[in-house]
C-alpha positions in Angstrom: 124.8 -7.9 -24.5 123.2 -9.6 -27.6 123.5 -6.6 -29.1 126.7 -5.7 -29.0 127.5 -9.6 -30.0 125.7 -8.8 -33.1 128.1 -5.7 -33.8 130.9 -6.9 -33.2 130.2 -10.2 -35.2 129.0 -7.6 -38.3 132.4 -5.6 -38.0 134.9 -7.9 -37.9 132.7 -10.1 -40.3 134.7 -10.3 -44.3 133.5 -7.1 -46.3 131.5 -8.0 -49.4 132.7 -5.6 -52.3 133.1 -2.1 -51.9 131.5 -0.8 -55.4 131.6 2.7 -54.2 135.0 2.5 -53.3 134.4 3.9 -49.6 136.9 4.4 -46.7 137.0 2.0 -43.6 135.6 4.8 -41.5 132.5 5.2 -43.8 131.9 1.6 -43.9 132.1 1.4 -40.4 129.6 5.0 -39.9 127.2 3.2 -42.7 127.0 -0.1 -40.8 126.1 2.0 -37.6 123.1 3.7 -39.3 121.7 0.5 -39.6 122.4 -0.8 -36.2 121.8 1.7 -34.1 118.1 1.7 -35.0 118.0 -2.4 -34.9 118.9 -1.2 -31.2 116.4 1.0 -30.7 113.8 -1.3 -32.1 115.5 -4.5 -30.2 114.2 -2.2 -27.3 110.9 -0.9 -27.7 109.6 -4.6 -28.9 111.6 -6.1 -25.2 110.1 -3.6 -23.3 106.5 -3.9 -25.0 106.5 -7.5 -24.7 107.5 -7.4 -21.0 105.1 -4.9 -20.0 102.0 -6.6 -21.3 103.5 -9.8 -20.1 103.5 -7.9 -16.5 99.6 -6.5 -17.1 98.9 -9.7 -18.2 100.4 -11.1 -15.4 98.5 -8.6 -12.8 94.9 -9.5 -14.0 95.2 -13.1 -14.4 92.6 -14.1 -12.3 90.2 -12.3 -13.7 88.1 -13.7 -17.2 90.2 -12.2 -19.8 93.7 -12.8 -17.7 94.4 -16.3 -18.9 94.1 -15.2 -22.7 95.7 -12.3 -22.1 98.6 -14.3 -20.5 98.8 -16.5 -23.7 99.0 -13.8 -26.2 101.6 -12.1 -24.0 103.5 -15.3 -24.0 103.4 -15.6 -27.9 104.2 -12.0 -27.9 107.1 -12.6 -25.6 108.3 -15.9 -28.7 107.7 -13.1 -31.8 110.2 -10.6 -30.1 112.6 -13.1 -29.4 112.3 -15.2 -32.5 112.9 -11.0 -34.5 115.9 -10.7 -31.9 117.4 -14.3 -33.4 116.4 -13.8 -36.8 118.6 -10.5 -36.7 121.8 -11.9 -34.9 121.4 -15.0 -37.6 121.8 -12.8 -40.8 125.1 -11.7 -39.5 126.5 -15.2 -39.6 126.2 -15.6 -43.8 129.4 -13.5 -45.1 131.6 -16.1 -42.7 130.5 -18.9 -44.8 130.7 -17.3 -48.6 133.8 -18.5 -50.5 135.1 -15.1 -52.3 135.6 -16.0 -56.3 139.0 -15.4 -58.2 
């Protein structure tokens, strides 16, 4: 769902200038190539993080479970704080003032 916030906030976002003078449809199939794979990387790093957070979660009473829980945690705060950082740098072109 964040996702597809992020897209839509990236396509209806103002276009910066198009020096090599593309069509709508190619600007649109460019910005895809790039977030298609933030996609597929949104998900590998979510279901890492959650599936050491569950091993984690299954040995914690044994000696290495409680550090293993904390790293899992900070793990859990690195994919989520990667997640933000990417739907944040979609905000910027709403807030530039075009010259002329």
């Amino acid at each position: 769902m964040v996702w597809l916030i992020s897209i839509v906030l990236s396509f209806l976002g103002p276009q910066r200038g198009n020096t090599f003078n593309l069509s709508h449809i190619n600007l649109i199939l460019l910005q895809l190539t790039i977030d298609l794979p933030i996609l597929a990387i949104w998900m590998l790093a979510i279901n890492g993080a959650s599936s050491f957070k569950r091993y984690a979660a299954s040995i914690k009473d044994s000696p290495d479970g409680q550090a293993l829980n904390l790293v899992s945690n900070g793990l859990l705060i690195v994919v989520l704080y990667f997640v933000l950082q990417s739907i944040t740098g979609v905000f910027p072109p709403y807030f530039v003032v075009p010259h002329g």
